[in-house]
ZAMARGU-4260 file (C-alpha; in steps of 0.2 Angstrom, whole numbers, plus 5000, padded with zeros to 4 digits):
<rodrens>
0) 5000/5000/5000 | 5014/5013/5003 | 5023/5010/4988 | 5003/5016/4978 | 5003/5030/4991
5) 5021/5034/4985 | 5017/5034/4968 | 5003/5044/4969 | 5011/5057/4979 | 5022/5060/4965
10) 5010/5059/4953 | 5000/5073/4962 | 5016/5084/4963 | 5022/5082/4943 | 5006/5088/4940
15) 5005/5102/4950 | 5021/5107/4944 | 5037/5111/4954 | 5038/5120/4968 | 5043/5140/4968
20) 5061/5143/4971 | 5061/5157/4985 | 5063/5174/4981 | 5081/5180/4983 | 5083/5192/4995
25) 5090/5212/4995 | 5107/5207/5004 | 5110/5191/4991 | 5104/5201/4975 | 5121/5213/4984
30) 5132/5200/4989 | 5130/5192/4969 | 5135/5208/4963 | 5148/5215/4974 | 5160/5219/4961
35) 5149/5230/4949 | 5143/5238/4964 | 5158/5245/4970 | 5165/5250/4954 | 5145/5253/4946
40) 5143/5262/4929 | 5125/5267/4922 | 5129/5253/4907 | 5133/5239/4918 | 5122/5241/4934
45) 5105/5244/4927 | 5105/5226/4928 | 5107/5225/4945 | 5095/5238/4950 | 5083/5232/4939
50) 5084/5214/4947 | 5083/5222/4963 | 5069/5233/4961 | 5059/5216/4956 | 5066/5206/4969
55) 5048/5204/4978 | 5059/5211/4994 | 5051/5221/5007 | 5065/5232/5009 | 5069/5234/4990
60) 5065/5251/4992 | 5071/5257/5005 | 5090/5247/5001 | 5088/5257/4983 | 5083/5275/4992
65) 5100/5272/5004 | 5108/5268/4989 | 5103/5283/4980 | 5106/5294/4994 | 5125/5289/4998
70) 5119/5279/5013 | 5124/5261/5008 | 5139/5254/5014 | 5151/5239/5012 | 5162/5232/5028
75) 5180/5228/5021 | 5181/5214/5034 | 5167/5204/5027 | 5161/5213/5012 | 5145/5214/5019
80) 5130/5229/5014 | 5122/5238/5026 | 5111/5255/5027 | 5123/5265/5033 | 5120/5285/5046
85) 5133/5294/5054 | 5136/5294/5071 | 5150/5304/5083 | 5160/5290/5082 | 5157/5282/5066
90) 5143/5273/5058 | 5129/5265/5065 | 5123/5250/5053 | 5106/5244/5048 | 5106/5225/5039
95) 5096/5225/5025 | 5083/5215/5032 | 5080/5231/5045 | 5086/5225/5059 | 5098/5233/5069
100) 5116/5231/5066 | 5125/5239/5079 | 5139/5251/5075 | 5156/5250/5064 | 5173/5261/5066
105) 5173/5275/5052 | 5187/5264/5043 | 5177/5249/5044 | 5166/5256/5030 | 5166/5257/5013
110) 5152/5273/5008 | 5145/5268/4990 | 5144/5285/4981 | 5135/5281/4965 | 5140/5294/4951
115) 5123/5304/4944 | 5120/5290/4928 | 5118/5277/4943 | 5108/5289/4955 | 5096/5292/4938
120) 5092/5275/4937 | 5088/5269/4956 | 5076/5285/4954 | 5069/5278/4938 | 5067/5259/4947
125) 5060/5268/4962 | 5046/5275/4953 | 5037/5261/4953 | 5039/5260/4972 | 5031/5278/4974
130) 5018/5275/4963 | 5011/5261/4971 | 5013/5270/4989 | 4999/5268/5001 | 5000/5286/5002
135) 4992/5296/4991 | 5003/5312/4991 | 5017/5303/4989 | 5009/5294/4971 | 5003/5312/4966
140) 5022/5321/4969 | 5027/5303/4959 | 5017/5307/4945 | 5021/5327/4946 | 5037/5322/4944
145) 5036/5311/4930 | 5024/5323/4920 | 5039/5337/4924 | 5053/5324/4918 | 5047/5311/4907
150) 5054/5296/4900 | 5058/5279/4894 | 5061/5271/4911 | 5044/5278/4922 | 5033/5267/4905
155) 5031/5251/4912 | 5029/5254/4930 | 5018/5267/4927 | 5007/5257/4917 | 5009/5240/4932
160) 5002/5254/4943 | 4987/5260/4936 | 4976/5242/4937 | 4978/5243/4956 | 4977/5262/4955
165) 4960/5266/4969 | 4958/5285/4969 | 4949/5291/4951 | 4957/5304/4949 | 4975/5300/4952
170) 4969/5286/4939 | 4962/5296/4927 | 4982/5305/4930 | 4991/5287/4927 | 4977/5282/4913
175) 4983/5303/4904 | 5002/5301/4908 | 5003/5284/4902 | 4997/5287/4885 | 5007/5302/4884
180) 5022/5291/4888 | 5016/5278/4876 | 5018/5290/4862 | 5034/5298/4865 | 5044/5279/4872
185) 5032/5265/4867 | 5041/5251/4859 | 5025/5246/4848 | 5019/5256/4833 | 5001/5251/4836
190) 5004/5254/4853 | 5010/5274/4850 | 4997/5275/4835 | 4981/5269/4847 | 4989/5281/4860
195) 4988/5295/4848 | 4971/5293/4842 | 4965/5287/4860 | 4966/5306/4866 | 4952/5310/4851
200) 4949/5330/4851 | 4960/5333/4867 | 4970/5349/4863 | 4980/5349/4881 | 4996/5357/4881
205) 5003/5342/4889 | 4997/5332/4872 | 5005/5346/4862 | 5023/5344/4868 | 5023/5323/4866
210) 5016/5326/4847 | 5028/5342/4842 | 5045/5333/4844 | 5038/5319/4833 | 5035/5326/4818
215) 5053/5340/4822 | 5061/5338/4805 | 5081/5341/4802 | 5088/5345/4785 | 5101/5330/4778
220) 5111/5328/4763 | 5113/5312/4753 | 5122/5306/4738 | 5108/5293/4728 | 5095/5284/4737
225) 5092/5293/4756 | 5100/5283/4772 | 5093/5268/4779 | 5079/5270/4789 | 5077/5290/4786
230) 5058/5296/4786 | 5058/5308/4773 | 5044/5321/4777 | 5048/5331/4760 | 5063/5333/4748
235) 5071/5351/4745 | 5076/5360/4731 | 5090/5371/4731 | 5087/5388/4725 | 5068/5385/4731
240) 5069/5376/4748 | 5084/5383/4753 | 5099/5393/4747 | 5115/5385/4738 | 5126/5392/4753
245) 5112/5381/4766 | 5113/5368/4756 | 5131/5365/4756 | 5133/5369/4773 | 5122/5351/4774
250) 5134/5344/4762 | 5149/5350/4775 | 5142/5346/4789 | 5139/5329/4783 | 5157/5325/4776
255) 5152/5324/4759 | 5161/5340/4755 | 5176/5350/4759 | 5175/5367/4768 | 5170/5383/4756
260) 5186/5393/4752 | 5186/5409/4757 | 5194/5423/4749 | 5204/5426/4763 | 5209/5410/4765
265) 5210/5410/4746 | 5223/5424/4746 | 5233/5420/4759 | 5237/5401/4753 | 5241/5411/4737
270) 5253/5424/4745 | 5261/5410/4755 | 5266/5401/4740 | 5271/5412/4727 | 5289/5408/4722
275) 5301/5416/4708 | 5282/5426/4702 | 5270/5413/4702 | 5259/5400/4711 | 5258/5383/4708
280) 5264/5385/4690 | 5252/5400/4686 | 5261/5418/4683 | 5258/5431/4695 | 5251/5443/4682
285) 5236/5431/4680 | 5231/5431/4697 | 5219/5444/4695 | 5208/5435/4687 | 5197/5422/4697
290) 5197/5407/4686 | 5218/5407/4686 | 5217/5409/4707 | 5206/5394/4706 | 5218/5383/4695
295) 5233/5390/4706 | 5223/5383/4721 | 5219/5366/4714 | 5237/5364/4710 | 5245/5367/4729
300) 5230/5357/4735 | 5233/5343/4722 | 5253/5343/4728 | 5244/5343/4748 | 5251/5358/4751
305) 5235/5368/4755 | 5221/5360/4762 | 5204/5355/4755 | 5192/5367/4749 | 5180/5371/4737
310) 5179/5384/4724 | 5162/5394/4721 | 5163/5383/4705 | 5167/5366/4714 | 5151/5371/4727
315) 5138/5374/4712 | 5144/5356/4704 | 5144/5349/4725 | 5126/5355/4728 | 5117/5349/4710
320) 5127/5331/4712 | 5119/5327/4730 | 5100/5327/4735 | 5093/5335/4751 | 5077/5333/4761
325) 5070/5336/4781 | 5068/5320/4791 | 5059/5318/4805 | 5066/5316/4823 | 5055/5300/4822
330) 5059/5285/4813 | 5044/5277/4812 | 5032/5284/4796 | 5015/5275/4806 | 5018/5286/4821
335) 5025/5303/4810 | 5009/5301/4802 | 4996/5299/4815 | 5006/5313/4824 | 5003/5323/4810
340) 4983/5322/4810 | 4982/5323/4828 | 4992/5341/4826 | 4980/5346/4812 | 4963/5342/4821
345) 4972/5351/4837 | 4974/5366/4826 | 4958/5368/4820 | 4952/5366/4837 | 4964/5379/4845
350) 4960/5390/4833 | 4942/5390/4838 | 4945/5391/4856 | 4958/5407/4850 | 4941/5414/4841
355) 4932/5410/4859 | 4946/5418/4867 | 4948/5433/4858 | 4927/5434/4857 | 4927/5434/4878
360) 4944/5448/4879 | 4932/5461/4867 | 4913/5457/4877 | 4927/5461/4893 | 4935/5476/4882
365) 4917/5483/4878 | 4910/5481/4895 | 4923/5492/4901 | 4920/5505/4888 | 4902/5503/4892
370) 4905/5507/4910 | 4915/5520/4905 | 4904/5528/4893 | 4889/5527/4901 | 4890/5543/4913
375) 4897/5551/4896 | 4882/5546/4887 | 4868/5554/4899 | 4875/5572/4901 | 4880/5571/4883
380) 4865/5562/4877 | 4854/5574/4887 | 4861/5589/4889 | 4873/5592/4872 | 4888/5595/4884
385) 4905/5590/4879 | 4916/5585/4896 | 4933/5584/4893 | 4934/5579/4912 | 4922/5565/4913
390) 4941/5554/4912 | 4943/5564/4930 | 4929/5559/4937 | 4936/5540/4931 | 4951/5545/4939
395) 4942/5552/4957 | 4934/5537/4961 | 4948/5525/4958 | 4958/5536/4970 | 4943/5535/4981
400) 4943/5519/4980 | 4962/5518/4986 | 4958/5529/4999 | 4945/5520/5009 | 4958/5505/5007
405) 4969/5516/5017 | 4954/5513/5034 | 4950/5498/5028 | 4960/5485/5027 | 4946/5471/5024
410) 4948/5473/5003 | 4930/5465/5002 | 4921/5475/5013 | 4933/5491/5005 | 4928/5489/4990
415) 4910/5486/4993 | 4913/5506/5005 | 4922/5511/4991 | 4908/5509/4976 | 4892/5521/4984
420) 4906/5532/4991 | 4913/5537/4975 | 4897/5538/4967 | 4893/5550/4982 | 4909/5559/4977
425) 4910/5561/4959 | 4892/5567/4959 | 4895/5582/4972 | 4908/5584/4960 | 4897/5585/4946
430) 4882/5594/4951 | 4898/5609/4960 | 4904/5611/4941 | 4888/5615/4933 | 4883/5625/4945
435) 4897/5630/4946 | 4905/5632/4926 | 4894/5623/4914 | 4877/5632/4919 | 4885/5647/4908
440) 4891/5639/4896 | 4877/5630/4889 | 4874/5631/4870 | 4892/5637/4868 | 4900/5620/4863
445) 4916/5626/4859 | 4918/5638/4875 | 4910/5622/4887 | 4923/5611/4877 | 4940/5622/4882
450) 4934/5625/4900 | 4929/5608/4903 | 4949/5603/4896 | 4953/5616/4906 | 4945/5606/4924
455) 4954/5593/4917 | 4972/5599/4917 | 4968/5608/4935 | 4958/5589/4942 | 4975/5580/4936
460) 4987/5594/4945 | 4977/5591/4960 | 4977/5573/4959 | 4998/5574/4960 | 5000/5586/4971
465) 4988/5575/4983 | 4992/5556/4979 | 5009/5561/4971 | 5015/5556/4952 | 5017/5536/4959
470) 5006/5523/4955 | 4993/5518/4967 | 4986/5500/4970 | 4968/5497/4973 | 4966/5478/4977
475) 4955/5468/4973 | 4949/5455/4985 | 4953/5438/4985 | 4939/5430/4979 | 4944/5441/4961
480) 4962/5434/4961 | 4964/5423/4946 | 4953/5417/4933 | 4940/5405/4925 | 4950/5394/4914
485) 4941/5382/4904 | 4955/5375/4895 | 4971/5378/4890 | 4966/5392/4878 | 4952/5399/4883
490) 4953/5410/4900 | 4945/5426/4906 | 4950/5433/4925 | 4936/5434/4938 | 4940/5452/4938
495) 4935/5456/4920 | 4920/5445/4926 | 4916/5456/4939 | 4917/5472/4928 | 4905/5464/4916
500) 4894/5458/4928 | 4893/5474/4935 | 4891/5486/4918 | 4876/5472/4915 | 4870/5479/4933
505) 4870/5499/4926 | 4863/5494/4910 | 4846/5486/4922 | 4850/5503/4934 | 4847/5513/4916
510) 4833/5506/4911 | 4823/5506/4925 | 4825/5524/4930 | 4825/5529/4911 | 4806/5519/4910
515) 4799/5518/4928 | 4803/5533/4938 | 4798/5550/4938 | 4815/5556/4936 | 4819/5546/4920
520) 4802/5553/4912 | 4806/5571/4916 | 4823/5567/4908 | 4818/5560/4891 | 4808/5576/4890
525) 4820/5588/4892 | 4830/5578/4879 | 4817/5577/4868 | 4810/5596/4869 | 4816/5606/4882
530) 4804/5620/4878 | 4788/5608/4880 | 4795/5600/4895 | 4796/5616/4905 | 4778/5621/4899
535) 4775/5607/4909 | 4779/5611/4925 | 4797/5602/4922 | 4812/5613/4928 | 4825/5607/4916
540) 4837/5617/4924 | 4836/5606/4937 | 4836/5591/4927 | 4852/5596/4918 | 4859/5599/4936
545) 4855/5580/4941 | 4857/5572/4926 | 4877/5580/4924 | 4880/5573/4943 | 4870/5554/4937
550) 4883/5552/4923 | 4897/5560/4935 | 4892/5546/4948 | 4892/5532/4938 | 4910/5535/4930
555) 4918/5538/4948 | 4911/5518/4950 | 4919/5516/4933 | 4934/5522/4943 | 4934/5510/4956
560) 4929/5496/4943 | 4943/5500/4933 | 4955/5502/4948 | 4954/5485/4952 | 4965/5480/4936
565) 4974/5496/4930 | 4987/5506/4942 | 4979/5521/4947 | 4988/5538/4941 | 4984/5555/4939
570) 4983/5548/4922 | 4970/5537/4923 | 4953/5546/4917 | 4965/5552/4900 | 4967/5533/4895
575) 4948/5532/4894 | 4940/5549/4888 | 4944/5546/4869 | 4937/5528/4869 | 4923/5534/4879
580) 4918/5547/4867 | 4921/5538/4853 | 4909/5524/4861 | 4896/5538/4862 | 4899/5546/4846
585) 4896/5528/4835 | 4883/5520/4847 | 4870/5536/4843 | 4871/5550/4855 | 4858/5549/4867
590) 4855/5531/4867 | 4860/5517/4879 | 4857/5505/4869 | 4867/5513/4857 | 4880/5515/4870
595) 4881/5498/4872 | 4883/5494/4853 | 4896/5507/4851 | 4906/5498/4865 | 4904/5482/4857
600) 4909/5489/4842 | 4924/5497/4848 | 4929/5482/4858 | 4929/5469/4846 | 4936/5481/4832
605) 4951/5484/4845 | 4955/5468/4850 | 4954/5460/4834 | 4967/5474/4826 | 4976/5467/4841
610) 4978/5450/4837 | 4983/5455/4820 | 4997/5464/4827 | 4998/5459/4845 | 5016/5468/4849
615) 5008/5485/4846 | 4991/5491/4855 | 4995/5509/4848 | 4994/5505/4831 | 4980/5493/4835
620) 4971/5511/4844 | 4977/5522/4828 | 4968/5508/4814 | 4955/5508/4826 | 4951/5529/4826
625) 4954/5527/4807 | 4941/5516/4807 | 4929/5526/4817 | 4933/5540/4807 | 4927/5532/4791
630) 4912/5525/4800 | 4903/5541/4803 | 4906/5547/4787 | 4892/5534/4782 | 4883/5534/4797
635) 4885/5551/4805 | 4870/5549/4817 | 4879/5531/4827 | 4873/5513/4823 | 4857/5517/4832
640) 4851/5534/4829 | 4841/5546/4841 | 4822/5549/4836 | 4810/5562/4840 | 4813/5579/4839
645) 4828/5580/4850 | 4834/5571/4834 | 4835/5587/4823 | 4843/5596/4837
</rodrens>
């Protein structure tokens, strides 16, 4: 019976296979490969580190960590490897199982200093350590890291870590980076090709910079049928594609020409070999032509006793013999290819989001014109007043807006101080200078025009000698800092959001006191007829009074508005006054909604001059006026003119 039992013992265990040799260990992975260790270079002991880093050890990683940071050590007695620290007396020593190991003389111990090629590749093998770490910051710095240096080495433990991968985003990280890594160092041209078209209509920057360096192209020269290999992305001409000098510069650079001789050169190899009045054979007296310096040359460079070097005639024949082309930095026509459609349907699709871009920088440029304008609009709209100081008023409540930051330090709350407070200033300020100036000067456009430059000139002195010439800050608060990004392209900063938000706010304002309040009724009838309106019991002087501090309030909050984003100068109120009248001016005077057209206008007009000629805003603003200019030649009365009688005015 025992010998059956036998029998089907081993039958039991040939089929199950035999049993798995143990894992070797950290210290014996070592001990194997003392030698290249103590002597290690990058070619010779990725071997090692790789065999270590797949051991299955526990303490894999924390042997390759010491290693990496000088804290590995041999004992000469024994040739044994510890984790080695310093101590006052020497070392103390930690085996590599983690135990503790007592201490060791400093001469005891041999300290492993790898070079920085060995230090490059234990960071590469302890990737796959990090990413796999139970904690999670320490797998998202991995993968910073990785995204910040990529390359061939981070592929495959990268992709062993994603399966066991638990947090969704971190996974949705790996799942990005390893694609992005599969198409810059995958070995597989399906593989790369899948990874390309896997990212569909991504247009990431990160995506951008793995495609670009595969389809970089550098210019060769060949003599016949291109080199071995070569992916040819187009063949050049010379004298089309590049210039006869360019091309044999490839042709020297590759060795398949001798340098160009110069005519220094030229003249000196000549000058140092004429003998009994000639060179090389050729008479002295001939040497002014170019064809007999040439023949001299080719002779002392045929005896050797001038170096190589070609005639203008010898480059010409050089260049039409040999054939040149651009290869791309990747050898494989599969990837090149799919690299190539991926970067066109990326193109198309940032230059859509640029569109978006530049569509959301002109609605933010026009909202600030609005705000600016609208004050403008009322008193000129209403009362036919041309203020050269409604900038000042721009400029007043920005520095009131400064001012109040000055007491209040809490920059929300400042600002939210600073808004009614510099309406209340400005329009004190506005009602004081018609009462005050442009009372007297009504119906005298051009009298009401120099005084009202006049105010200017004295608001802007005042502004310096109060706030000096320095900028100011008024800062927004932090809830404003930064911006909404939908992507890489498309951006616009919470500020600019803010602004618009708050011109769509005065627009709502306008409307409602224009149509639902006594006060907008009595001012569309002094605009319309001011005759009629005060044979109604209407005092339009007062209306004028009220209407020149509504539009003075409104830009002071302009002021604090545009504060938030400009420095605030004496300045200030000047870099807005010719937008804002040329806002008024094409919109229809008179007319909010026309306001608000004219700053659409002006603000797509603007910025898309910019991004035409992005390096220079004032010839952007010059074309812009010009523009402008021309309009109202065809449309003198704005995009939306004012009806009634007021119209004839």
């Amino acid at each position: 019976m025992r010998p059956f039992l036998l029998a089907l013992t081993l039958t039991v265990l040939a089929l199950l296979g035999p049993l798995p040799a143990a894992a070797e260990t950290a210290a014996g992975i070592l001990a194997r490969h003392a030698a290249a260790i103590e002597k290690p270079s990058r070619q010779t002991i990725g071997p090692v580190i790789a065999e270590l880093a797949g051991s299955g050890d526990a303490m894999a990683a924390a042997v390759l960590q010491a290693w990496g940071d000088k804290r590995l050590g041999l004992r000469k007695a024994d040739g044994a490897f510890f984790i080695i620290a310093k101590t006052a007396d020497g070392w103390a020593l930690t085996a590599l199982d983690g135990a503790d190991a007592g201490a060791a003389a400093k001469g005891d111990i041999s300290e492993l200093k790898p070079n920085a090629g060995v230090r490059g590749l234990i960071a590469a093998a302890l990737v796959q350590f990090t990413l796999s770490d139970p904690d999670r910051a320490k797998r998202a710095a991995a993968l910073d890291s990785i995204a910040k240096d990529p390359n061939a080495e981070a592929l495959e433990p990268l992709r062993a870590s994603v399966a066991g991968e638990a947090d969704p985003l971190l996974r949705a990280q790996k799942e990005r980076l390893l694609g992005l890594l599969t198409i810059r160092f995958g070995a597989d041209t399906s593989a790369r090709v899948a990874a390309i078209d896997g990212f569909g209509s991504d247009a990431g920057i990160d995506l951008r910079g793995a495609l670009n360096p595969l389809v970089a192209v550098t210019r060769i020269a060949f003599a016949g049928e291109a080199p071995a290999g070569a992916n040819l992305a187009r063949s050049l001409r010379p004298g089309r594609d590049l210039t006869e000098a360019e091309a044999y510069d490839l042709l020297v650079s590759a060795g398949l020409a001798p340098a160009r001789l110069t005519p220094a050169d030229a003249r000196a190899a000549l000058v140092t070999h004429l003998k009994d009045g000639a060179v090389a054979g050729v008479p002295l007296e001939q040497l002014n032509r170019q064809e007999a310096r040439d023949r001299a040359y080719n002779a002392l460079e045929a005896a050797g006793l001038v170096p190589p070097a070609a005639t203008d005639a010898e480059v010409t024949e050089a260049v039409a013999k040999h054939r040149f082309a651009e290869v791309y930095a990747e050898p494989d026509p599969a990837v090149t290819a799919a690299a190539a459609v991926a970067l066109g349907r990326i193109g198309t699709k940032v230059g859509a989001m640029q569109a978006v871009d530049l569509a959301l920088d002109a609605m933010s440029l026009a909202s600030i014109y609005f705000l600016a304008a609208i004050g403008l609009a009322i008193t000129f709209g209403v009362m036919r007043v041309i203020n050269m100081a409604h900038g000042e008023f721009i400029m007043m409540g920005a520095y009131t807006g400064y001012a109040v930051q000055q007491w209040i330090t809490n920059y929300t709350l400042s600002i939210i101080v600073a808004l009614p407070l510099a309406f209340a200033v400005t329009f004190a300020a506005g009602v004081a200078m018609e009462r005050l100036v442009i009372r007297h000067l009504y119906k005298r456009p051009l009298e009401t025009l120099l005084a009202t430059f006049g105010i200017s000139i004295a608001l802007q002195q005042l502004a310096k000698n109060i706030f000096g010439t320095q900028a100011r800050p008024l800062t927004s608060p932090e809830w404003l800092d930064g911006a909404l990004v939908f992507n890489d392209v498309v951006s616009i900063s919470y500020i600019r959001i803010a602004i618009f938000v708050l011109a769509l706010l005065f627009l709502l304002f306008f409307l409602w006191l224009m149509k639902r309040t006594r006060l907008g009724l009595e001012v569309r009838a002094v605009t319309q007829n001011p005759s009629m309106a005060a044979s109604m019991g209407i005092n339009p002087d007062r209306i004028n009074m009220l209407t020149f501090g509504l539009g003075s309030g409104i830009a002071g909050i302009a002021g604090v508005a545009i504060g938030l984003f400009a420095k605030v100068t004496s300045e200030l109120g000047s870099d807005y006054i010719v937008q804002s009248f040329m806002t008024v001016v094409v919109g229809g005077v008179g007319n909010i909604w026309g306001t608000l057209a004219g700053a659409a206008l002006i603000g797509v007009l603007q910025k898309g001059i910019e991004w035409f000629n992005p390096s220079n805003t004032l010839a952007a603003q010059t074309y812009m006026i010009l523009f402008i200019i021309l309009f109202i030649q065809f449309r003198p009365r704005g995009i939306i003119a004012l009806k009634g009688r007021a119209a004839g005015d």
